[in-house]
N, C-alpha and C positions, 0 to 999 in steps of 0.2 A: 445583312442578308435577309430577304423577302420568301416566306415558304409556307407552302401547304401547313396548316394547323394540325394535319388527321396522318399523314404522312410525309413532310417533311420535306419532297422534293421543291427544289427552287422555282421561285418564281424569277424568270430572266427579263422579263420585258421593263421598259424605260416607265410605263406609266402604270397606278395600280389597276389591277384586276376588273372589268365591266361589271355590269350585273349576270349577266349569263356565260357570265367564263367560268370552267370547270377546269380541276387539276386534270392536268394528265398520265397522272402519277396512279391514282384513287378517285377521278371522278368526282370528287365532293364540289362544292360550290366554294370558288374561291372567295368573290364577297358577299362575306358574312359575317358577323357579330364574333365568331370565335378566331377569326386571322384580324381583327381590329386593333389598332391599339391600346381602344377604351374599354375594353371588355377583358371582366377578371369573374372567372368561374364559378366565384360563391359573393355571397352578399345581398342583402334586399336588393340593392339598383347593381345588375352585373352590369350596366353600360355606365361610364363614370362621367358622360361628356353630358350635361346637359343638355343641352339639345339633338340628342341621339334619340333611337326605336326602342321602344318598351320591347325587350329579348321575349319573346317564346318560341323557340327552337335557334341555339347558337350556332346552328351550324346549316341554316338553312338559308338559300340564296336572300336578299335584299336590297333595298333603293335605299339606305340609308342615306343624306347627304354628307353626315360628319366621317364616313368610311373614312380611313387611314392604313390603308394595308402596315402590320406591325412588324418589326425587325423580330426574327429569331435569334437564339444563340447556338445556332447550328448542333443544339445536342443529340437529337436524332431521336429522343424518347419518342415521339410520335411513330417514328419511321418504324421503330424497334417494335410497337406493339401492333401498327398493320402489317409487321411483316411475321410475326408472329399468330396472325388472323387469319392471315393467308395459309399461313401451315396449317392452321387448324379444318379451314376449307378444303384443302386440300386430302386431308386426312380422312374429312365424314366425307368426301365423295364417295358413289355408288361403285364405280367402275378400281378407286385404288382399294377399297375394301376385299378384291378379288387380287390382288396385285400381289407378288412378289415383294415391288419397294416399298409397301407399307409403311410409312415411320415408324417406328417406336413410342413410347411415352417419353423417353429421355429425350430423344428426337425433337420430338417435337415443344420440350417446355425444357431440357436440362439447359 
């Protein structure tokens, strides 16, 4: 299964990600260094392919040729911490701080 690195939903389409595709999930740039398969987070070289882009921003769109959009393991940990972002957005907004539905602190992180 093919997906969003920053949020998790799928990628459905036959062929990987162009250069100026964005999820439509979170907007992020789909190819990019951090949905790759040769990119691992930490390490002098996070790109492992030889012939890959010297990383400065993984998560920012790119023309790399070695791209390889990477199989997830459908765990959701991405999904779980922007949707946990989005509470929190939700929360500093100007207009819920007047609200009734307020979250809570549990609410929002229990």
């Amino acid at each position: 299964m093919k997906a969003c690195h920053r949020c998790g939903r799928d990628w459905d389409q036959d062929e990987p990600p162009g250069y100026n595709n964005t999820c439509e999930g979170c907007g992020m740039p789909l190819h990019s260094c951090a949905n790759c398969e040769s990119y691992r987070p930490s390490g002098a070289r996070r790109c492992i392919d030889p012939q890959g882009q010297e990383i400065r921003d993984a998560n920012a769109s790119n023309a790399c040729g070695t791209f390889q959009f990477r199989n997830t393991d459908g765990s959701g940990e991405r999904a779980a911490s922007a949707e946990a972002g989005e509470r929190v957005r939700e929360f500093l907004r100007p207009e819920a701080q007047d609200s009734e539905n307020t979250p809570t602190w549990d609410q929002l992180f229990g």
